[in-house]
N, C-alpha and C positions, 0 to 999 in steps of 0.2 A: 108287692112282689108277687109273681105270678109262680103257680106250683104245678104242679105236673097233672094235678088231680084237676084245677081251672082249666089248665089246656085239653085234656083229654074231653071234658063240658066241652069246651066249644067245637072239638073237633068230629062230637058225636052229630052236633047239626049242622055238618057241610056237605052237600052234593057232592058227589061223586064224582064229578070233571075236576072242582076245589081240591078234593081228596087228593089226589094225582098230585097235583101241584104243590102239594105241603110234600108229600112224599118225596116228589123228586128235587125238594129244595132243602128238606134234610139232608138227602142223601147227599148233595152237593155239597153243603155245610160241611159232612163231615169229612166226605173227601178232600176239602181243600186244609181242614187243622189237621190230619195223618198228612200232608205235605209240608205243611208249614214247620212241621216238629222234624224233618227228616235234612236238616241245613246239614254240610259236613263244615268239620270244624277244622280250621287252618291254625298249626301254633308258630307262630313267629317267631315265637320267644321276644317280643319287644324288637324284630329289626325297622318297625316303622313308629316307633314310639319320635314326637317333635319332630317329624321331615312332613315336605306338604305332597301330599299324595295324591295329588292334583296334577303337580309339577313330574313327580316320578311317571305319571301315566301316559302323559301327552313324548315320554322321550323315545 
């Protein structure tokens, strides 16, 4: 298992172009799980519980 303390070791011997690039792939990382977390929620109450919603779609 890798720890925060490994990562930071390897991050202290990367170039400075590398640096950038971990950076801006964090950053993406984290933007896309704050999107992923933000679904809005539909309550049906079970109006599609056993019908093929396949069939519902294409009507």
């Amino acid at each position: 298992m890798i720890t925060k303390d490994d990562l930071k070791k390897e991050i202290d011997h990367l170039s400075e172009a590398d640096l950038k690039k971990v950076y801006w792939y964090l950053v993406t990382l984290k933007k896309h799980q704050s999107e992923a977390l933000n679904l809005p929620a539909m309550k049906l109450q079970g109006r599609l519980d056993n019908q093929d919603i396949r069939a519902i779609a294409n009507e």
